[in-house]
Structures are given as C-alpha cells and as structure tokens.
N, C-alpha and C positions, 0 to 999 in steps of 0.2 A: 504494500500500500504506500503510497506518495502521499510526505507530508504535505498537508494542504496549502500550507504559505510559501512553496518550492513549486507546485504543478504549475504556474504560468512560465518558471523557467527551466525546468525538463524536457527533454525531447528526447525519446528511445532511440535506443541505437542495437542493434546486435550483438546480441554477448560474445557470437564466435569471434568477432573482429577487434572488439575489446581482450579477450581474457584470451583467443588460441586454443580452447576449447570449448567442446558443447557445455552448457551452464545450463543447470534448472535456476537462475535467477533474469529478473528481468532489468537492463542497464540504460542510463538516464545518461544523458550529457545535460551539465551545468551549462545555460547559454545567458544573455541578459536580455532586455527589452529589445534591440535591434540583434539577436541571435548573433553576437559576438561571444566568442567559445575558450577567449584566454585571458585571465586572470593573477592578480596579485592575492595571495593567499596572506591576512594578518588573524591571528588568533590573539587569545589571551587564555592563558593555562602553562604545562609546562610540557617538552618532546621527551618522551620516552622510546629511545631506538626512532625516533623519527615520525613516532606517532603522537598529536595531540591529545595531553588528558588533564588533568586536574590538576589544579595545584594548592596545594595545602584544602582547607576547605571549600573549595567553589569549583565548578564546576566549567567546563572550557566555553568558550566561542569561539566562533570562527566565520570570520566575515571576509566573501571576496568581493575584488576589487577590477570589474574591465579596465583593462589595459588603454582601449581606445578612448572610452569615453566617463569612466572614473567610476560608473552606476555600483552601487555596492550591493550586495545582497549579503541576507543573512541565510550562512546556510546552517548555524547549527548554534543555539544557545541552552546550554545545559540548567539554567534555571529557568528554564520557559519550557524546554521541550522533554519528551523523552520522563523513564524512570523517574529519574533525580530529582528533576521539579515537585515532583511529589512533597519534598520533603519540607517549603514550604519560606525559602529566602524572605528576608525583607529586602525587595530589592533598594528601599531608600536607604537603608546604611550599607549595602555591599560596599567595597569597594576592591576591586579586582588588581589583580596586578598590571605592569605596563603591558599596552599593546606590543606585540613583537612581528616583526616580518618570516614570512615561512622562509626559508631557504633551504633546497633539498643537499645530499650527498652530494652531490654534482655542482654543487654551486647555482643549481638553476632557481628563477624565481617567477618564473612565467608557468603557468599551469593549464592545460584542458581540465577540468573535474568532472570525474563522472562519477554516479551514485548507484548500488545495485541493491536489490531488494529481493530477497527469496521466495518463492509463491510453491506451493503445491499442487502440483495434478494428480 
C-alpha cells in the first residue's frame, strides 16, 4: 500500500529493471510535480552502515530535495508516520538534531529514489 501523502509522487516502475530479478514487491520511482526523478537527499537522524535511523530518542526524517527546481518532498517523518508515531511526540518541544546532507560511499549526492512495497498473491 502507498503512503497516501507520497501517491501524487510515485510512479511504478518494474521491479525486474530495478532489483535484476523477478520480485513479489511492487516498485515506485520518487518523481516531483514536473516528474523530475533526481534529488538531494537531507535527513535528520543518524547513518548506521549507511542506513538512516534514529538518533538518540527521535525518530529520522528524511526530506528530498529536486535538483532542478528545489521542490522538497517529504518522504518519511518518523513522528508522523509509520509505528513510532504511535508513541505520541510533542512535537512543540522536539527538537531534533542538525539537518545533514546524504552522501553515499561513493561520494555521490545526487539520487533517483525508488520505494518498494511487498503485496501478496
């Protein structure tokens, strides 16, 4: 299922072409209002082996950023979305640590992002 406040910016794509094999999941390309498809990836949380996750008590974000035209999307807020939110922030006294820029192994910072989602037949 596609989070609701992300479906105007998904558009499927083929899982064999993404992943190189057959997948029972179905795969989303990150695009923005004018279907531009590469982004500045900033979070707030901390990288474990390169994955964004929590740091200390709060929960990650993670907001991109088109390249071409600045549009930001939020693609993931752990006190909004998801488990976690559950648990029930204030968000008027959070305050999170600094925003950080993604930068991969490679040194790259320019991203397609795509999203998969497991379904059952």
């Amino acid at each position: 299922m596609i989070p609701f406040y992300l479906e105007r910016n998904l558009v499927e794509v083929d899982a064999d072409e993404v992943y190189g094999l057959e997948s029972r999941q179905k795969v989303y390309k990150v695009i923005d209002s004018r279907k531009m498809d590469k982004f500045l990836v900033s979070f707030n949380g901390k990288l474990y082996n390169n994955l964004i996750g929590w740091e200390g008590q709060y929960p990650p974000k993670v907001i991109l950023t088109t390249i071409v035209n600045s549009e930001k999307i939020l693609l993931f807020d752990g006190m909004i979305h998801g488990y976690d939110s559950a648990i029930g922030f204030n968000r008027r006294i959070v305050v999170r640590g600094e925003e950080q820029k993604y930068v991969d192994k490679q040194n790259e910072n320019e991203f397609e992002v795509y999203m998969s989602f497991m379904y059952d037949t």
